[in-house]
NULUMMI-312881 format. One line per 5 residues: number of its first residue (from 1); their letters; for each residue x, y, z of N, C-alpha, C. Coordinates in nm, 4 decimals, padded with zeros to 6 digits. Each point is the difference from the previous one (the first is absolute). Last residue first. Layout:
NUM) a) X/Y/Z/X/Y/Z/X/Y/Z  ...
REM end
This chain:
113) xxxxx) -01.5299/-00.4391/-01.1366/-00.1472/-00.0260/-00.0269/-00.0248/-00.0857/-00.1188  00.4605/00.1622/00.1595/-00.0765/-00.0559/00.0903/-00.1521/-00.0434/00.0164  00.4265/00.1384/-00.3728/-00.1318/00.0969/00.0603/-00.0432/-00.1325/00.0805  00.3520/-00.0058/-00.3498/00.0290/00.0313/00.1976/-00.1199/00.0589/00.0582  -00.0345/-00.2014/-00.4184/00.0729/-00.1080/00.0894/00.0027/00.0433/00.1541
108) xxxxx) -00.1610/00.3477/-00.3978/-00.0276/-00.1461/-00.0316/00.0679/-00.0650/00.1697  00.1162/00.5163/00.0024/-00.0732/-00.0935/-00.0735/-00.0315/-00.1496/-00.0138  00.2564/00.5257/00.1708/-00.0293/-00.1367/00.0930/-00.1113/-00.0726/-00.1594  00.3887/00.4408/00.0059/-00.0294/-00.0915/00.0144/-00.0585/-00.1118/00.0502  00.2446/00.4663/00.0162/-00.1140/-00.0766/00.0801/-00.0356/-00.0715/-00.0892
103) xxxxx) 00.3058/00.3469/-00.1322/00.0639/-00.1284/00.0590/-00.0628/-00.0711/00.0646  -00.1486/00.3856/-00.2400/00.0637/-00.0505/-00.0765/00.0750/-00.1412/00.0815  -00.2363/00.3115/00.2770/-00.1076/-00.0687/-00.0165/00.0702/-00.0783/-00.1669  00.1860/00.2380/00.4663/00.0495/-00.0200/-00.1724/-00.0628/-00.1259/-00.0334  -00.1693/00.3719/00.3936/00.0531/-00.1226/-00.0256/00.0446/00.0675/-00.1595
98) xxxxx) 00.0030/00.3415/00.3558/-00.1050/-00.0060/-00.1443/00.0878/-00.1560/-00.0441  00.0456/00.2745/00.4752/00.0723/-00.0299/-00.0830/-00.0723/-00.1203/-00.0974  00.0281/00.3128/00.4597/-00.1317/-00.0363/-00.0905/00.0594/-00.0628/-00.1426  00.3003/00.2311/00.3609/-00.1179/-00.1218/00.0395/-00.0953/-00.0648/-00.0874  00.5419/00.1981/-00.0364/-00.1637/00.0045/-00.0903/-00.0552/-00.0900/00.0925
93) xxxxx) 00.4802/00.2367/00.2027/-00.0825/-00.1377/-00.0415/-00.1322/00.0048/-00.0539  00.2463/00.3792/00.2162/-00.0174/-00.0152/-00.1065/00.0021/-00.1579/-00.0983  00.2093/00.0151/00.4742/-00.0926/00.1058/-00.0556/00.0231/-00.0021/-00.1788  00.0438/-00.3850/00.4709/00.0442/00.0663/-00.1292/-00.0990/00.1201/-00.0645  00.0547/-00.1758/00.5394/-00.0522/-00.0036/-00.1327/00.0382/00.0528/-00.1373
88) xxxxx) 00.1335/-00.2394/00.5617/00.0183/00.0885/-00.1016/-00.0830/-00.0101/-00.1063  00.2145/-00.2358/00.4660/-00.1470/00.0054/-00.0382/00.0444/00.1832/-00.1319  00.3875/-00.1636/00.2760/-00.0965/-00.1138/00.0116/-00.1192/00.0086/-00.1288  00.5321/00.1937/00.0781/-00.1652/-00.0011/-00.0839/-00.0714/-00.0867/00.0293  00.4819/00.2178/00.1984/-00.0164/-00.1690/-00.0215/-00.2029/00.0781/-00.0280
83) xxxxx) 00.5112/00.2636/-00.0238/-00.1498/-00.0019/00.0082/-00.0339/-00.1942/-00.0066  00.4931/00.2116/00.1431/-00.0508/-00.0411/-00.0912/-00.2150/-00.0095/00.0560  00.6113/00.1890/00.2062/-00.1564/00.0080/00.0089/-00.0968/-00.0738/-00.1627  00.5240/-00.1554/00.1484/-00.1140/00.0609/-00.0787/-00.0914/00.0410/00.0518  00.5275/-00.2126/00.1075/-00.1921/00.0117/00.1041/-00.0299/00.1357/-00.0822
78) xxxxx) 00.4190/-00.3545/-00.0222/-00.0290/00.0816/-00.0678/-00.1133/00.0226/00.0431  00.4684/-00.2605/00.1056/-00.1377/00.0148/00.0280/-00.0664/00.1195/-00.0207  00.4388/-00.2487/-00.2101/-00.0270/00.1189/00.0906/-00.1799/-00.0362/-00.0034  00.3401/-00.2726/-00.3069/-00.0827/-00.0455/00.1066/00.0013/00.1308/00.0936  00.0952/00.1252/-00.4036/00.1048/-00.0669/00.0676/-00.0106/-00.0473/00.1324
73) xxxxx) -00.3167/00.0329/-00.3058/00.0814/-00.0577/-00.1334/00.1455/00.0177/00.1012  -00.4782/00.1030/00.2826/00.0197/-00.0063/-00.1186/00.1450/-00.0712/-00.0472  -00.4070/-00.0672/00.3502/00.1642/00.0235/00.0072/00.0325/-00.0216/-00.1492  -00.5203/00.1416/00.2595/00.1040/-00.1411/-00.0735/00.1339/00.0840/00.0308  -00.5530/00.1222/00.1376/00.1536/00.0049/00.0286/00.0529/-00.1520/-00.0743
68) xxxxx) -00.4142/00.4299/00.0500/00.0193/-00.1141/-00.0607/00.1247/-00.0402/00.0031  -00.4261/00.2007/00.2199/00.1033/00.0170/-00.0219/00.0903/-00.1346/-00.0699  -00.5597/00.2806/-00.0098/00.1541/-00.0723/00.0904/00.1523/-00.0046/-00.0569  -00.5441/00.2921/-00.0109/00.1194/-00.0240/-00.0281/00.1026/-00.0627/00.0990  -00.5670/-00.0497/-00.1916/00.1112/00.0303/00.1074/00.1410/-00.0120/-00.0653
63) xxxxx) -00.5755/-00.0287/-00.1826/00.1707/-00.0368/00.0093/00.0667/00.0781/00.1282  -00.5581/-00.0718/-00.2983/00.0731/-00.0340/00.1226/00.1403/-00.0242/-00.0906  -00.2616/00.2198/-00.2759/-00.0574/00.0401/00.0908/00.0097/-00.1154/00.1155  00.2507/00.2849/-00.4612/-00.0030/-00.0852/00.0951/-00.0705/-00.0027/00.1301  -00.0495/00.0732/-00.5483/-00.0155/00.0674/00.0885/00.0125/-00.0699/00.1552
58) xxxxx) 00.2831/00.0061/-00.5404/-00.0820/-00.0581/00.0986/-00.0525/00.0944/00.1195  00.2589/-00.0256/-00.5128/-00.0746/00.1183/00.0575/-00.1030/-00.1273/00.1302  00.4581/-00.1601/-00.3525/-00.1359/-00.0096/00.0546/-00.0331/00.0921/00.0861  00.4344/-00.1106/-00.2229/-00.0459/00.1871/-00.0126/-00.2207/-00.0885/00.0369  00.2825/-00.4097/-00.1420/00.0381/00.1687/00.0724/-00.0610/00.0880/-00.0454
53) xxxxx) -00.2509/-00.4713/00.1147/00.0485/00.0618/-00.1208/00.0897/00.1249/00.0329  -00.1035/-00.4307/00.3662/-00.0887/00.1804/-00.0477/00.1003/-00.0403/-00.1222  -00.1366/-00.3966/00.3513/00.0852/00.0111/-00.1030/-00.0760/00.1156/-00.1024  -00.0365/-00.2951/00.4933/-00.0503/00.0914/-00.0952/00.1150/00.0428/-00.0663  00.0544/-00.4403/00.2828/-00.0834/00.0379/-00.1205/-00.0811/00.1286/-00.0876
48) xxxxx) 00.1524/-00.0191/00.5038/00.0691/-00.0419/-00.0484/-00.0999/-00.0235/-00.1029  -00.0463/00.4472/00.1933/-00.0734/-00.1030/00.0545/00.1435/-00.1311/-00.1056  00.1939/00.4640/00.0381/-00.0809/-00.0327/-00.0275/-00.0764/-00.1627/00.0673  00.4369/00.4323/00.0330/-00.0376/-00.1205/-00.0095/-00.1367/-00.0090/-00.0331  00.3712/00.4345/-00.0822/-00.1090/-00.0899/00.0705/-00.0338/-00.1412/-00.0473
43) xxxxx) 00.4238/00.4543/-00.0192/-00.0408/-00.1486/00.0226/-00.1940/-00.0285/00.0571  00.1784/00.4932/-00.1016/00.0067/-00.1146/00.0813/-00.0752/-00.1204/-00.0614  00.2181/00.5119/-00.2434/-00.0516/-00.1258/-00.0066/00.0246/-00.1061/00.1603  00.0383/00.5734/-00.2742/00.0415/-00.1297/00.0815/-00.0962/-00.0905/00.0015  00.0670/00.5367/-00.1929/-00.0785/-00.1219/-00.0039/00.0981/-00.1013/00.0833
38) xxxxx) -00.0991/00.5775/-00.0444/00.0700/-00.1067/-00.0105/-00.0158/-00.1523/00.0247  -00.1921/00.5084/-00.1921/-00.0505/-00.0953/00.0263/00.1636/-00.1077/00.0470  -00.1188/00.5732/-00.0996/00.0364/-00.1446/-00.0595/-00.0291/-00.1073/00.0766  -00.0739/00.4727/00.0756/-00.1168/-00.0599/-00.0770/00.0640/-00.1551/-00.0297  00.1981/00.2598/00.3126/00.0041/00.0742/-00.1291/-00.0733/-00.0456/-00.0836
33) xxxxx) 00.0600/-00.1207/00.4684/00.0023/00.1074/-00.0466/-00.0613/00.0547/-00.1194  -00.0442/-00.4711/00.0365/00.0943/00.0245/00.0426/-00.0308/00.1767/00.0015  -00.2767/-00.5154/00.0172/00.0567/00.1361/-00.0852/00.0533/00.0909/00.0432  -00.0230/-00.5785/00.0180/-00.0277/00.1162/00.0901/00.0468/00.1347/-00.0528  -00.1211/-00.5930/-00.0775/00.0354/00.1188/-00.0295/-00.0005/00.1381/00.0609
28) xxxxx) 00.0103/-00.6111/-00.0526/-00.0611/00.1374/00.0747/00.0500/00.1167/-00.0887  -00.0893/-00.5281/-00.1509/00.0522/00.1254/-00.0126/-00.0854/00.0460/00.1201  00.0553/-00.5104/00.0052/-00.0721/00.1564/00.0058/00.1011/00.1035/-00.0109  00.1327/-00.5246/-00.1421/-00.0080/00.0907/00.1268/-00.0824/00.0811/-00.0452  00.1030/-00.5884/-00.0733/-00.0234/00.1297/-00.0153/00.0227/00.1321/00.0984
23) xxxxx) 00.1854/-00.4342/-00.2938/00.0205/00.0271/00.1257/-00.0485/00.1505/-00.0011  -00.0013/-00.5300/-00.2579/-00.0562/00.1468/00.0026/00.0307/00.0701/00.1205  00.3503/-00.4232/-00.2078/-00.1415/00.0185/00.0946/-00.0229/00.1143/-00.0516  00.3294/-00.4868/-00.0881/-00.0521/00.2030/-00.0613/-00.1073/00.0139/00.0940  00.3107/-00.3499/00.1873/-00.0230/00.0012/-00.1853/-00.0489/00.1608/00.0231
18) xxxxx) 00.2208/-00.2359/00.3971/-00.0965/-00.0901/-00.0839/-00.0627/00.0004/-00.0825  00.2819/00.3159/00.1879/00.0674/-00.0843/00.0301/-00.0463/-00.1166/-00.0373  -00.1278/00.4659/-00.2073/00.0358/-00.0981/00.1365/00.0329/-00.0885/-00.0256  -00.1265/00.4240/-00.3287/00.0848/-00.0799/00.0288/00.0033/-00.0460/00.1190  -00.3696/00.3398/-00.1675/00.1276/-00.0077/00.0131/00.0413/-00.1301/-00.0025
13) xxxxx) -00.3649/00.4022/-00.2120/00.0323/-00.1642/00.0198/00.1219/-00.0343/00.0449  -00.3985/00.3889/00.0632/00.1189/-00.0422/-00.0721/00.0501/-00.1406/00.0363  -00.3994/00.3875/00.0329/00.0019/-00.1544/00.0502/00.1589/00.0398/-00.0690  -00.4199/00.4105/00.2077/00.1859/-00.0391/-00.0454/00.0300/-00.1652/00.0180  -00.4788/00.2973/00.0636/00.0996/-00.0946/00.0608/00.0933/-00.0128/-00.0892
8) xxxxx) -00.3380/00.4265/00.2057/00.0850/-00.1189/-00.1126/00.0788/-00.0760/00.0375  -00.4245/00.2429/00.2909/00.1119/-00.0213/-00.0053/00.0593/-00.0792/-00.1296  -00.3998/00.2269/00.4014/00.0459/-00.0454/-00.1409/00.1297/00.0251/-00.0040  -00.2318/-00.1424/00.4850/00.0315/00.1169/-00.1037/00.0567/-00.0677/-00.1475  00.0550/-00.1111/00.5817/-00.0970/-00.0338/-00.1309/00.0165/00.0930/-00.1114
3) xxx) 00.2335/-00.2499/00.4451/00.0134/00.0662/-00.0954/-00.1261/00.0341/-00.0638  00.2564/-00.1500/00.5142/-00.0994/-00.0028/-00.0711/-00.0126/00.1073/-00.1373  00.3550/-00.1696/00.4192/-00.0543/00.1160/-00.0652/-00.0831/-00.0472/-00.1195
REM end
């Protein structure tokens, strides 16, 4: 099943077996009768090396949902639905962004001419 659409990401930091990690999910949400809203969270994965800020606003444009299986704390086998994100964009990132012409620096030595 194939995903796309905007979405927050939720990071937190947990505990393994080989030190600390980020482990992220997507809020969903769904409104109820009465105007209220109830919220939940799936697990998603990412490309290896991307690394979001929480509460990041992304727009996802390749993913699918798989599944995700371990055996938790009394060895029982445990099967998650979880998002896996291929291809995504951050929203509200500045494209145009005004150097810091106080930290440019080039003179005497490093000039090539």
């Amino acid at each position: 099943m194939n995903i796309t659409g905007k979405a927050k990401v939720w990071v937190s930091e947990r505990q393994g077996s080989t030190g600390t990690f980020k482990s992220y999910s997507v809020g969903v949400s769904k409104k109820k009768e009465d105007g209220s809203y109830v919220n939940g969270y799936m697990p998603a994965r990412f490309k290896k090396g991307v690394e979001l800020e929480n509460g990041t606003n992304i727009d996802i444009k390749n993913g699918f949902v798989t599944l995700e299986v371990y055996n938790n704390k009394e060895s029982k086998e445990v099967k998650t639905p979880s998002l896996m994100i291929i291809e995504f964009e951050t929203e509200g990132t500045p494209v145009n962004v005004e150097p810091n012409w106080d930290s440019f620096n080039v003179g005497g030595d490093d000039l090539p001419f």
